[in-house]
C-alpha positions in Angstrom: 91.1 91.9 -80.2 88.9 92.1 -83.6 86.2 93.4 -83.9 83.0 90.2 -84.9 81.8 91.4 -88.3 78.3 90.5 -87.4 76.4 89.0 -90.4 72.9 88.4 -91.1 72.8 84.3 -91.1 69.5 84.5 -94.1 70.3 86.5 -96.9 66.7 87.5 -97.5 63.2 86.1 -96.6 59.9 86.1 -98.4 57.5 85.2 -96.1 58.2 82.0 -94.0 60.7 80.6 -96.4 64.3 82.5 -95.5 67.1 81.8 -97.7 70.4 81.0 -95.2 74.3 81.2 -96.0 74.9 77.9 -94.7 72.8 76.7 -97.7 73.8 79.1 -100.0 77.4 77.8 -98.8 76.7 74.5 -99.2 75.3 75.1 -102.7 78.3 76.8 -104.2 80.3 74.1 -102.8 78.2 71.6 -105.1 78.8 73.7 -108.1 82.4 74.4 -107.1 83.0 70.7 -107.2 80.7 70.4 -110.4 82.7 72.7 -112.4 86.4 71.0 -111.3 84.8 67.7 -112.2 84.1 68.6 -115.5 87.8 69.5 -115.7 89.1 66.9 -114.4 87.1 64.3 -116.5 88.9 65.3 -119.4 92.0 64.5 -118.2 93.4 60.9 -120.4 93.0 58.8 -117.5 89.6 60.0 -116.0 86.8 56.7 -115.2 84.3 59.2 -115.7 82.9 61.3 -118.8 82.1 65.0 -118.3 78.6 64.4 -118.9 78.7 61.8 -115.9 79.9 64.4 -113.6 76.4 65.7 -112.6 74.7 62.3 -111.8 78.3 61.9 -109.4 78.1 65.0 -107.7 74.0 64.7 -107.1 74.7 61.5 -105.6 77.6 62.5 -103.5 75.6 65.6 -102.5 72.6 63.4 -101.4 75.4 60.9 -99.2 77.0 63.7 -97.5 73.7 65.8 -96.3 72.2 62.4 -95.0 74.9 61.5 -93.7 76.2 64.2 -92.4 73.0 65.0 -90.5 72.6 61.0 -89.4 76.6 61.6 -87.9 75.8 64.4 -86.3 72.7 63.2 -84.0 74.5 59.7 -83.6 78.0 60.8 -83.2 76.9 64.1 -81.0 73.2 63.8 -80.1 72.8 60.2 -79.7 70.8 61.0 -75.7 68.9 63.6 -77.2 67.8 61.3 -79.8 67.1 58.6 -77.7 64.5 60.9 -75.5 63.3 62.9 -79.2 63.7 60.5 -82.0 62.2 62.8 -84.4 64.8 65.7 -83.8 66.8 63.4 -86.8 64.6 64.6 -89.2 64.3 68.5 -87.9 67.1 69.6 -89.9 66.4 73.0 -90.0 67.1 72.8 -86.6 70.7 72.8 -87.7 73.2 70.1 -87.2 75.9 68.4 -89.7 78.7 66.4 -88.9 82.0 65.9 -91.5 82.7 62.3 -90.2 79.0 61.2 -90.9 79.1 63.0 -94.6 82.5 61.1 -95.6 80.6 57.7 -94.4 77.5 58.8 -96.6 79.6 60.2 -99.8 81.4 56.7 -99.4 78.5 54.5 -99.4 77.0 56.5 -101.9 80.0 56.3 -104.4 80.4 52.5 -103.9 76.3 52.8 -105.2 77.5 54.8 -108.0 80.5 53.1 -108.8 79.1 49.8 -109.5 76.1 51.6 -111.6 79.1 52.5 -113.9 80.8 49.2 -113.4 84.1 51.1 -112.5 86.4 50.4 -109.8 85.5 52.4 -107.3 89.2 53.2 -105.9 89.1 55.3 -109.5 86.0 57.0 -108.6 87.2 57.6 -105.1 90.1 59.5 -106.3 88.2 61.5 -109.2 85.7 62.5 -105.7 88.9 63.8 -103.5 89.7 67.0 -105.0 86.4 68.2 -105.4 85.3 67.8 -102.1 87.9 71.0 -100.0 86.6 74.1 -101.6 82.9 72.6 -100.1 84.6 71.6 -96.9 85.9 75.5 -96.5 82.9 77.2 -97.4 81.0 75.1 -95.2 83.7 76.4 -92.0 82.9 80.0 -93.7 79.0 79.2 -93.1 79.9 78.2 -89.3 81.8 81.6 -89.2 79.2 83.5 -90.3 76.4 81.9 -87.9 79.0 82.7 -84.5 78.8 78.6 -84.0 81.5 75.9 -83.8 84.2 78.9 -82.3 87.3 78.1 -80.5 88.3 78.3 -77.5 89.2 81.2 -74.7 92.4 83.2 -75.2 93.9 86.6 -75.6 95.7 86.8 -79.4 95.0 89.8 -80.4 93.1 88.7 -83.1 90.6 86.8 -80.6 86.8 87.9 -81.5 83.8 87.6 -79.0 80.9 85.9 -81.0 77.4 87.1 -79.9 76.2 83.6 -79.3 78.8 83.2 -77.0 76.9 83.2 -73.6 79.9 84.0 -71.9 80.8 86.9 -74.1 84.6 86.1 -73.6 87.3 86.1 -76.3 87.8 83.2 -78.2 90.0 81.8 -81.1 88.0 82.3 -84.8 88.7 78.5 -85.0 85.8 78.0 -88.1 88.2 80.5 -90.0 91.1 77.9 -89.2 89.5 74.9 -90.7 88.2 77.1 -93.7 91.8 77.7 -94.8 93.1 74.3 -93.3 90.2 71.9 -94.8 89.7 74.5 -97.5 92.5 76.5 -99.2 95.7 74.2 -98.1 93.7 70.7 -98.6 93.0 71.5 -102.1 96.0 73.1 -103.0 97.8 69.4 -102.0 95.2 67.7 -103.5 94.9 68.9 -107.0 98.4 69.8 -107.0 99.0 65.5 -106.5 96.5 64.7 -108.8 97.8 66.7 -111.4 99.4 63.6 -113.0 98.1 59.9 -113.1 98.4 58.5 -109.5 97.6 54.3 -108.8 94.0 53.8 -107.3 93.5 54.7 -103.8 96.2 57.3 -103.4 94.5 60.8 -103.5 92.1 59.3 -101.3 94.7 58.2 -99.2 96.1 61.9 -98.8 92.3 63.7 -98.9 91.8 61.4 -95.4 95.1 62.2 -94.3 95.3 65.8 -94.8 91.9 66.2 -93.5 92.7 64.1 -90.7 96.1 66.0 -89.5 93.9 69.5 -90.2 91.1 68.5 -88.3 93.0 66.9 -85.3 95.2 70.4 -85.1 92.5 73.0 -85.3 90.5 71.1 -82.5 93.2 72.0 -80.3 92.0 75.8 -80.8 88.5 74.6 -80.9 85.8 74.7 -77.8 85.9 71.0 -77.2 82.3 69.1 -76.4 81.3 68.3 -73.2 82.7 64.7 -73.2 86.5 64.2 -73.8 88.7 61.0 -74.2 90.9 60.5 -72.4 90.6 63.8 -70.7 92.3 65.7 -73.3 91.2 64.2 -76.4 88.0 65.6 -78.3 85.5 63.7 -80.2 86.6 65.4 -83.2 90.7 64.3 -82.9 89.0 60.8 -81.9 87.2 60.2 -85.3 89.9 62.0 -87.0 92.7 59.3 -85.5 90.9 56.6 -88.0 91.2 59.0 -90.6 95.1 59.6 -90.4 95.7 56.2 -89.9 93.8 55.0 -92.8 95.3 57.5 -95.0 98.3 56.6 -94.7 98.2 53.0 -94.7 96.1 53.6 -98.1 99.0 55.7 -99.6 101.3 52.7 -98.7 99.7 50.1 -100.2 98.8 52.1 -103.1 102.3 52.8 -104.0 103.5 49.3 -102.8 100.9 47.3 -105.2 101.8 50.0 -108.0 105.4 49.1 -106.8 104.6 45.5 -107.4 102.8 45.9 -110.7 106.5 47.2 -112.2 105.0 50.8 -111.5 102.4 49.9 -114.5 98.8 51.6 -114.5 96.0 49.2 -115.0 93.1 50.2 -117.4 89.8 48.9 -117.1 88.7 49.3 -120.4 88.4 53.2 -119.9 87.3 55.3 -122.5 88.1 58.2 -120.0 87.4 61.8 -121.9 85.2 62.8 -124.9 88.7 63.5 -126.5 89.5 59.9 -126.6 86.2 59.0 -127.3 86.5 61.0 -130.0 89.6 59.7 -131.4 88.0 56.1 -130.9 85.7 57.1 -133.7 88.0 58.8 -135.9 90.3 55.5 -135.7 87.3 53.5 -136.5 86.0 55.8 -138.9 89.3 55.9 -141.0 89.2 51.9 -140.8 85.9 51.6 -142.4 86.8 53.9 -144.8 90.1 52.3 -145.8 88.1 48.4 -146.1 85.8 50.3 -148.5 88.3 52.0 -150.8 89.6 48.4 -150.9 86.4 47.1 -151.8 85.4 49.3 -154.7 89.0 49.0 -155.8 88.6 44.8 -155.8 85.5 45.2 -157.9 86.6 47.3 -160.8 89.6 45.1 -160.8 
């Protein structure tokens, strides 16, 4: 058995105001996902410019900490809100759930899309690789406050987490889904995103991968109190949408590319500064040719 390595949950306090690694966590996720957009809008194809990148990730922030926090008291909590309808707006209480995030980043990127009249499968897909490396550090954050652990067993590297009130071994299950939902999850994505793919299709992996991590690791997981089935957690249950929808959106992609004699439609992109860039060199050179012209009509 290992050995807990207990942390301090705030990082330091100054007077009533403490500043927590599960925000801390969720902050370098933001800039994480920042920093790879920026990359990733300079790529040819890209529906966004890297200047856009910050509005996107402040409104996709702003979807999945609402929603996430709406999931988790409707999804989780829904009798304890009924008898305290206020506890929805302690957050500091503690309380986030990944299927209510996704639902908020998604409304929020429809919002978003049509602000930039894009279509928002494009925007979608730009959103899928940047989300993981936030998804792990967020499991890292449960690690480090002993919540969300697995369940009993006796592999040796089983840990007893001190808010455990049963103080009995248990699988490290948040370090499980930080390098599931985390590491492995981004290394596919980016990896198939590394080349133009047709709208809807890294989306359609990000929700299946998630979906097969998420349904595997709650099989190591303490389960909730209420089950489906008997067997089946909440978790695997709004995971199953997510693994069926995956892959029916990978199949259709590809199908309609398929149909489309495997062509990528452009809607009038001007994707990276690069090509923004050689835009106005083209034009540029234009004007400067029709004026040669000119002056060379007139001394004629």
């Amino acid at each position: 058995m290992l050995q807990y390595p207990s942390i301090d949950p705030i990082i330091f306090s100054i007077g009533p105001i403490s500043l927590r690694w599960y925000g801390m966590m969720y902050l370098f996720g933001f800039v994480a996902a920042y920093l790879i957009g920026r990359k990733r809008a300079r790529q040819a194809w890209s529906p966004l410019l890297p200047e856009q990148v910050e509005d996107l990730v402040f409104t996709s922030a702003l979807g999945a900490v609402l929603g996430g926090r709406v999931g988790y008291v409707f999804f989780y909590g829904f009798d304890r809100f009924l008898t305290d309808p206020l506890w929805l707006f302690r957050v500091w209480e503690g309380g986030m759930a990944f299927h209510g995030g996704l639902l908020g980043v998604f409304l929020a990127l429809i919002i978003y899309a049509r602000k930039l009249g894009r279509p928002l499968g494009e925007v979608c897909d730009f959103v899928a690789p940047l989300a993981p490396i936030g998804l792990g550090l967020g499991r890292m954050a449960n690690f480090i406050n002993a919540e969300l652990y697995g369940r009993a067993t006796d592999v040796s590297w089983a840990m007893v987490f001190p808010s455990d009130s049963l103080a009995i071994p248990r699988h490290p299950s948040q370090l499980y889904q930080c390098f599931l939902e985390g590491v492995v999850l981004f290394v596919l994505i980016y990896g198939f995103t590394r080349i133009r793919r047709p709208a809807w299709a890294a989306s359609g992996v990000f929700l299946l991968g998630y979906g097969v991590a998420r349904y595997a690791v709650e099989f190591f997981r303490e389960p909730d109190a209420s089950l489906f089935l008997d067997w089946m957690t909440r978790g695997q249950f709004l995971s199953l949408p997510m693994i069926i929808g995956g892959a029916a959106m990978i199949a259709l992609s590809y199908y309609y590319f398929n149909q489309n004699d495997r062509r990528f439609i452009d809607h009038g992109l001007a994707s990276s500064s690069s090509n923004v860039k050689g835009v106005a060199k083209t034009a540029a050179k234009k004007l400067k040719t029709k004026k040669t012209k000119s002056k060379k009509t007139k001394s004629r």
